[in-house]
C-alpha positions in Angstrom: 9.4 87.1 129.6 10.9 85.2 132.4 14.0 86.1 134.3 16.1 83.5 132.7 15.4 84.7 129.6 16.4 88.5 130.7 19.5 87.7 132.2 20.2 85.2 129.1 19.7 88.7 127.4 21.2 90.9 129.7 24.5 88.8 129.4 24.7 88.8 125.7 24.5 92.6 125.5 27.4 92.6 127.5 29.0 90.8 125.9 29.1 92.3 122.8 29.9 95.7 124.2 33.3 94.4 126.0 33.7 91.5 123.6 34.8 88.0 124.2 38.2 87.0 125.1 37.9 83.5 124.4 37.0 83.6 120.9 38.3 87.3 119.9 41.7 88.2 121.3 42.4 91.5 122.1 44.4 93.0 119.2 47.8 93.9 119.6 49.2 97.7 119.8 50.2 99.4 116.4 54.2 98.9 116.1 54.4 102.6 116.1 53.2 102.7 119.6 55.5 99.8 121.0 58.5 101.5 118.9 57.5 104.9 121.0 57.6 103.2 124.1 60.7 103.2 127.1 60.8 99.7 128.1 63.3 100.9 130.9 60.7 103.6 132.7 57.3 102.5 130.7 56.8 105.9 129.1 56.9 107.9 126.0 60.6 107.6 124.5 59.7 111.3 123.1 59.5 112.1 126.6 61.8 110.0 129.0 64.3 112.8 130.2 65.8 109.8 132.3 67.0 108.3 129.1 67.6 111.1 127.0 69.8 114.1 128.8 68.6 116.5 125.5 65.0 116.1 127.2 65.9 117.6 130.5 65.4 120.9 131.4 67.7 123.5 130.9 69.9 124.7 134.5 68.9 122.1 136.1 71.0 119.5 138.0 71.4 116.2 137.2 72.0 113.4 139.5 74.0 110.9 138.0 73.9 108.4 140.5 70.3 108.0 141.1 69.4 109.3 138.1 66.9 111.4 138.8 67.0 115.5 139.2 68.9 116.7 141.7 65.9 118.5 143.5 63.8 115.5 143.4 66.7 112.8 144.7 65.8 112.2 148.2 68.5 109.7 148.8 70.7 113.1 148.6 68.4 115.7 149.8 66.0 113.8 152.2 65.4 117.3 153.9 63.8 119.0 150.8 61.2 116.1 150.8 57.7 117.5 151.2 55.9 114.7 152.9 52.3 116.0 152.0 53.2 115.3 148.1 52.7 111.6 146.8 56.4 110.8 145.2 57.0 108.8 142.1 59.7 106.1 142.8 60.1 104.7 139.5 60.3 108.3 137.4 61.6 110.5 140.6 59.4 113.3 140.7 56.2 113.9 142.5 53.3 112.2 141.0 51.1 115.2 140.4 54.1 116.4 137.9 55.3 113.1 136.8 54.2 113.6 132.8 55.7 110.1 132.3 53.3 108.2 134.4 50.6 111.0 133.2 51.5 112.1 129.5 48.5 114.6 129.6 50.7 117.0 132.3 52.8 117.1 129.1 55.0 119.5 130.6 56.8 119.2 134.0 55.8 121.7 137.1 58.1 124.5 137.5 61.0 123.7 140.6 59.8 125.3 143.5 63.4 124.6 145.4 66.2 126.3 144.7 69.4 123.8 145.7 71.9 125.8 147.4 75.5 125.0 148.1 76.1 124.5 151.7 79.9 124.7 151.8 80.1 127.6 149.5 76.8 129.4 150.2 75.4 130.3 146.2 72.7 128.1 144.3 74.2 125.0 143.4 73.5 125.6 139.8 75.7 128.6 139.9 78.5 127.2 142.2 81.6 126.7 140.1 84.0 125.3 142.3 81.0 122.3 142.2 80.4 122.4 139.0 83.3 123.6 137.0 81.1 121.7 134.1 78.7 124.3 133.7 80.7 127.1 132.6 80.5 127.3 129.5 76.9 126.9 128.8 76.9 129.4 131.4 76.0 133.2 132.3 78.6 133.1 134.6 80.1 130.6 137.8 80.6 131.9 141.1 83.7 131.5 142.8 83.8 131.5 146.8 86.8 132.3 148.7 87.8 130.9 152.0 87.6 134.1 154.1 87.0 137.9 153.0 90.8 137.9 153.3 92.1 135.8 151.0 91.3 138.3 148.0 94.2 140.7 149.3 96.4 137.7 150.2 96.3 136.6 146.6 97.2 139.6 145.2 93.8 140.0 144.0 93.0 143.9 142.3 90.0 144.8 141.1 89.1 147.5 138.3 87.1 148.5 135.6 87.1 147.6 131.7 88.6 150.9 130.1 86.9 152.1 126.7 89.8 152.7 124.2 89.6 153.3 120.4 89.8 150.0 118.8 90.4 149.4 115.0 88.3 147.2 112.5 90.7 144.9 111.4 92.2 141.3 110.9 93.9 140.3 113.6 96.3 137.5 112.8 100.2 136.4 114.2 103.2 137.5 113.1 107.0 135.9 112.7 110.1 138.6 112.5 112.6 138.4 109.8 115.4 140.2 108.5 114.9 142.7 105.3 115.7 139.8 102.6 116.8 143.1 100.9 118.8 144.0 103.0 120.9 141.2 104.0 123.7 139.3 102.5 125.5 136.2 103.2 129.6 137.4 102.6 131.7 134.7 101.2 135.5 134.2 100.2 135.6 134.4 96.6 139.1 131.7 96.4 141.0 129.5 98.7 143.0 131.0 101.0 143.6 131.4 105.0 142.0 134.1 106.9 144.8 136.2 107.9 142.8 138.7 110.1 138.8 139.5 110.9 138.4 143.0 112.4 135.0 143.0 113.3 132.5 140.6 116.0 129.5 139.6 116.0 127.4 142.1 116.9 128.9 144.9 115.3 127.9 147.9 113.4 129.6 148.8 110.0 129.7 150.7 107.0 129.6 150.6 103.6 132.9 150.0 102.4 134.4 148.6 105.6 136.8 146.3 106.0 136.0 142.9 107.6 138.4 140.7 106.6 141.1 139.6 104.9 142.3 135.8 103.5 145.6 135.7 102.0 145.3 133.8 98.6 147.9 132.5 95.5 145.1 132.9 93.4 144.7 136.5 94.2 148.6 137.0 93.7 148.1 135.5 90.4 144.8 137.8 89.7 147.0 140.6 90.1 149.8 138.9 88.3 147.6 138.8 85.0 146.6 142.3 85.9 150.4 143.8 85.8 151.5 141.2 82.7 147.7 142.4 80.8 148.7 146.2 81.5 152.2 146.0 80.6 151.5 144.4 77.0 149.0 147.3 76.8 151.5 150.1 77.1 153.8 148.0 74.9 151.3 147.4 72.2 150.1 151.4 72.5 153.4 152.9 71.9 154.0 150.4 68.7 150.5 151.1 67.7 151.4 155.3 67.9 154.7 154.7 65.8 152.6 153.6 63.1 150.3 156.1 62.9 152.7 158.7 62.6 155.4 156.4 60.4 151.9 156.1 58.4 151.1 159.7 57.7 155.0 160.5 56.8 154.1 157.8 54.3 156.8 155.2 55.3 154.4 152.9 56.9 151.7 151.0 54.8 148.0 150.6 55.7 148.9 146.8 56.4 151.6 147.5 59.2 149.1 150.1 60.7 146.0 147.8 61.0 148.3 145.3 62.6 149.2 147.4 65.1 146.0 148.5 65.9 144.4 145.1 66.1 147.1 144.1 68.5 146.6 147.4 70.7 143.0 146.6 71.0 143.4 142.9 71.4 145.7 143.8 74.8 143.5 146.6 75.9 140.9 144.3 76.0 142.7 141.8 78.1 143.8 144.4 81.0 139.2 145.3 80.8 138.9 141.5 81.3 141.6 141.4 84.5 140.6 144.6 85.6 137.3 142.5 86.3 138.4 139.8 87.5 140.3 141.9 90.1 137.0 143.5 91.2 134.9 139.9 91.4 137.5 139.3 94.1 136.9 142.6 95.7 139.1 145.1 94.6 138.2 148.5 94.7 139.1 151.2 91.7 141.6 153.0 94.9 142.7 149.5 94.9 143.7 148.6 91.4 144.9 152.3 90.7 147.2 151.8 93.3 148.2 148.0 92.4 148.8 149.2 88.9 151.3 152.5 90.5 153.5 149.5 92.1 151.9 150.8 95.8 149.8 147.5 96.7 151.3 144.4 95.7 149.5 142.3 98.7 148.4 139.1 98.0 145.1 139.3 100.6 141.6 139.3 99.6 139.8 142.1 101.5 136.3 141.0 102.2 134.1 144.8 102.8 131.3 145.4 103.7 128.3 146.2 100.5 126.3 148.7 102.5 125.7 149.9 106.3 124.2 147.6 108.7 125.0 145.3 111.4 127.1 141.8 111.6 124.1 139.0 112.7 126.3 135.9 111.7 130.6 135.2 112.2 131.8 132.1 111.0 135.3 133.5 110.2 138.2 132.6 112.7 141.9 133.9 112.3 144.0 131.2 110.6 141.2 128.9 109.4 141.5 127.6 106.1 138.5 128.3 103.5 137.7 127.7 100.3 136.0 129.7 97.2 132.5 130.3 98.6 132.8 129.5 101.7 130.3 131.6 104.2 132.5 134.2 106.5 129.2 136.7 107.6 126.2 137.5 107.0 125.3 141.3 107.4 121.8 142.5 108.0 120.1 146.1 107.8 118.1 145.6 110.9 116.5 149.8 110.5 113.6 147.7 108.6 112.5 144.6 109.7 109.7 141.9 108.1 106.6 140.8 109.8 105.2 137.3 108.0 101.5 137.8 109.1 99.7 134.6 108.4 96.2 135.9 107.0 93.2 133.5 107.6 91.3 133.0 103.9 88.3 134.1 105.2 89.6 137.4 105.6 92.0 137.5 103.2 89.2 139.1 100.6 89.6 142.5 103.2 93.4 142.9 102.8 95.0 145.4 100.4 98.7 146.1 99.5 99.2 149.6 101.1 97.1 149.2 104.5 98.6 150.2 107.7 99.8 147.8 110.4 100.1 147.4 114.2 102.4 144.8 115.4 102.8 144.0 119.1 105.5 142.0 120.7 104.5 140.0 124.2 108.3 140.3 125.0 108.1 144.1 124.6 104.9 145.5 126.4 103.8 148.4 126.8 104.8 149.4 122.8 103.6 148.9 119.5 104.9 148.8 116.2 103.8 151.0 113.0 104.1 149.0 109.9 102.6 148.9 105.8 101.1 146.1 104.3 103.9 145.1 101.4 103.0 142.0 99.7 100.0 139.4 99.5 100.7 135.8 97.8 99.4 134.4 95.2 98.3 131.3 97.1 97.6 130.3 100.3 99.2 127.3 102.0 97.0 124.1 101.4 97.9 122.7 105.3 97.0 125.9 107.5 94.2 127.5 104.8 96.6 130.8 105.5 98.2 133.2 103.5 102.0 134.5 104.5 101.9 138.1 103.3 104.5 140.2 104.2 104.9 143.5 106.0 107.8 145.8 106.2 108.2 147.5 109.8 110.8 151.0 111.0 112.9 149.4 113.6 115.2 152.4 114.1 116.7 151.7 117.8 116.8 147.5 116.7 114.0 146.7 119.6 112.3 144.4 117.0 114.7 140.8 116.3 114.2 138.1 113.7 112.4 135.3 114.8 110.5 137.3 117.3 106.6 136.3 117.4 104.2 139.4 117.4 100.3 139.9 116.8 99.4 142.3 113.9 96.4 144.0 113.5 95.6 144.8 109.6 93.5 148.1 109.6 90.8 147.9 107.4 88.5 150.5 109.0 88.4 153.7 111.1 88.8 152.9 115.1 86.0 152.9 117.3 85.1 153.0 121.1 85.4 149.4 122.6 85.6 147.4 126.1 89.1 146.5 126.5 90.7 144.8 129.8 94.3 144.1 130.2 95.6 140.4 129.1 96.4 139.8 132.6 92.4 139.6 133.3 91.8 137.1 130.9 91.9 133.0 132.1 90.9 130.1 129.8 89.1 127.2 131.4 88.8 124.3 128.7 88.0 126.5 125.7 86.5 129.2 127.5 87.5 132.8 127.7 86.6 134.2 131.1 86.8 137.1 133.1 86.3 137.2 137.2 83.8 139.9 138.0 83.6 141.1 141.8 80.3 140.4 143.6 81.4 140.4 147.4 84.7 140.9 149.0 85.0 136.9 148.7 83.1 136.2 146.0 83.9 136.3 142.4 81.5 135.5 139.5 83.9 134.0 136.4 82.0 135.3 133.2 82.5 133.6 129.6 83.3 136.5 127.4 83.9 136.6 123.9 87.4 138.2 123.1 88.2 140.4 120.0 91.9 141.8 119.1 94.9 142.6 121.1 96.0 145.6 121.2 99.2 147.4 123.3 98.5 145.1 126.5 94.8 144.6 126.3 92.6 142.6 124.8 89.2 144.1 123.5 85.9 142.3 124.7 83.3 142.0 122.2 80.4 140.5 124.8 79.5 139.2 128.3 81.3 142.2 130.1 79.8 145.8 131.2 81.6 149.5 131.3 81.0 149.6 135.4 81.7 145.9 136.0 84.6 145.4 139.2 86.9 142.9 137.0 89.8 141.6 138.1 92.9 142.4 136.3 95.5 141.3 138.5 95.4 137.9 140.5 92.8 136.5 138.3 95.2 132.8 138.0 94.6 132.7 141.4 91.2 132.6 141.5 91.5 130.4 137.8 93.1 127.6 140.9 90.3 128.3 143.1 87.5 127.7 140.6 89.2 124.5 139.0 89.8 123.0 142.8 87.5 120.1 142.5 89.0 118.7 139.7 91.8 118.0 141.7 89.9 116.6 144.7 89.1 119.3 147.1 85.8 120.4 146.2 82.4 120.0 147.3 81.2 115.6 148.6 77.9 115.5 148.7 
């Protein structure tokens, strides 16, 4: 065989093992591929972190204007560069890591730097005055100081959580109200002018006692029909004797006797029916004994007191001009007070009629408030999913006022030993409940914690807090301003 012939030979093995671009194009990549692929950075969309922030690892900074991580941006950090490890431009990692440019690494190499913050002297990732951001998704944020100082020029103290018996219960808000038992809204029963008050607002009274008093024709004429009814009685009761007797010496007939009866009852009747009237208007039986004896002929309406309590409402002046059912005071019982506790529906399966209640007042620390569980509605209200149920509180020395707020704790299980911290230690940043936890003398950790009921000043913590943790309890706004600094401009430039 000659060597044309082999090389003829050798070239047309060749190319069918590679194949021929002239006559065969190379076919094109399955639309599932192209679909999978980050035109942007040329890598796998299942795996482009600088795309998609849910790819990138967990802790670890971001920087948004290079986009790249934080430890890997050498426009910020040129310092951290390690000049013996080839660098990725396009994907901003080094290229023995860079799974984008190499899928097979699959999964990036660990961060061997740990960023730290040079102005407040923690890991960046942990510096909260830099990264306010971060809390909640957070163990905890450190919070640096200016100086060791400035602790105990802030007022700063430090303590730790106390352990205190701590009910299971629902914990739900509370809105004061008078006894609707026990109150009443005192009107003039005619027309008249008040004449004189003798009592304020303010006040304590008792049953029976006088408040006011409205000088009234109609109550002249009341009294009127009273004298005229009584009068005709006693009339009609004499005639009505005469002919009983005159009847059983036989004069009178049966005829002359039923007449006389029917008339005797007829005005009897008549003083029963102004008798009433007299005591709609507010006269007493002492009263009416003594109108019908010729003593009281006054034309005033007394307005008194139904029962003991306190006045909580004066509308009455001296020589002001009323008419019937006009309001002149209201007068409460305020020795038992309501507390409308609005019951979330997911709990309200857990309330019964009969359970005891704690109420605390913000305006009144350092007390609480015994209470009973007195009525649960029948429905719940369709805007706030709640249900207004009612409890019914002692409030012997009056501490407790209507439309006070409270918190109420419905006990629905025996207590047990919890983590509780006085409100004062609590701060919210955003939506997050945090504590400040001492680490040096001017640094502060805040710590998300998850908050349970309220109790007599403190507030129970349910997680994120230890028995022998130094928390803040007083102070703790200060350091609150300290840890949201840079979000009015003072923090960290890098």
């Amino acid at each position: 065989m000659s060597k044309n012939v082999v090389f003829a030979s050798l070239i047309g093995s060749l190319l069918l093992v590679s194949g021929c671009s002239r006559n065969e194009p190379a076919a094109p990549a399955p639309a599932a591929t192209v679909a999978a692929t980050c035109a942007a950075h040329a890598a796998p969309k299942d795996l482009c972190f600088i795309c998609d922030r849910a790819l990138r690892e967990t802790g670890r900074l971001w920087c948004d204007e290079h986009g790249r991580y934080e430890d890997r941006c050498w426009e910020c950090h040129p310092d951290l560069r390690d000049p013996k490890r080839a660098y990725c431009e396009k994907h901003g990692l080094y290229q023995d890591e860079c799974f984008l440019c190499k899928p097979e690494l699959a999964k990036p190499a660990a961060v061997s730097v740990t960023l730290m913050c040079a102005e407040h002297g923690v890991p960046e990732a942990e510096c909260g005055i830099c990264h306010p951001e971060l809390l909640a998704d957070s163990g905890g944020m450190k919070v640096r100081l200016p100086s060791a100082g400035s602790a105990d020029k802030a007022g700063i103290a430090v303590g730790e959580p106390g352990v205190g018996a701590m009910h299971d219960g629902i914990a739900c808000l509370a809105e004061l109200d008078f006894d609707q038992k026990r109150v009443a809204a005192l009107s003039s029963q005619v027309a008249g002018t008040v004449t004189s008050i003798a009592v304020d607002l303010g006040d304590r009274v008792r049953a029976g006692d006088l408040l006011a008093r409205i000088a009234s024709a109609a109550i002249g004429a009341a009294q009127s029909d009273y004298l005229r009814a009584e009068a005709d009685r006693a009339l009609h009761e004499k005639t009505y004797e005469r002919e009983k007797r005159l009847r059983a010496e036989g004069i009178a007939s049966d005829q002359d006797l039923q007449v006389a009866e029917a008339a005797y009852r007829s005005a009897a009747a008549a003083v029963t029916q102004a008798r009433q009237h007299l005591r709609v208007l507010g006269f007493g039986e002492k009263r009416i004994a003594s109108l019908a004896s010729g003593e009281d002929a006054s034309a005033d309406l007394e307005v008194r007191a139904p029962f003991a309590g306190e006045i909580v409402e004066r509308k009455a002046v001296a020589g002001m001009q009323v008419e019937s059912g006009a309001p002149l005071f209201t007068l409460a019982d305020t020795g038992t007070i309501w507390a409308m506790v609005d019951i979330p529906a997911s709990q309200l399966p857990r309330a019964r009629v009969g359970q005891a209640v704690k109420l605390t007042v913000e305006s009144l620390p350092g007390r609480s408030f015994s209470g009973k569980l007195t009525w649960l509605p029948a429905a719940i209200d369709e805007h706030t999913r709640m249900a207004r149920a009612r409890v019914e509180v002692a409030n012997a020395d009056g501490a407790l006022k209507a439309r006070m707020y409270a918190r109420a704790l419905i006990l629905t299980g025996a207590p047990s030993q919890t983590l509780m911290v006085p409100q004062s230690a609590v701060q919210t940043i955003g939506t997050t409940s945090v504590v400040f936890v001492r680490s040096e003398a001017d640094l502060f950790e805040a710590r998300p914690v998850k908050l349970g009921a309220r109790h007599d000043g403190g507030v129970e913590v349910l997680s994120g807090l230890h028995a022998k943790d130094p928390v803040v309890v007083a102070g703790s706004f200060a350091l609150k301003s300290q840890f949201l600094i840079s979000r009015l401009g003072a923090g960290c430039a890098d």
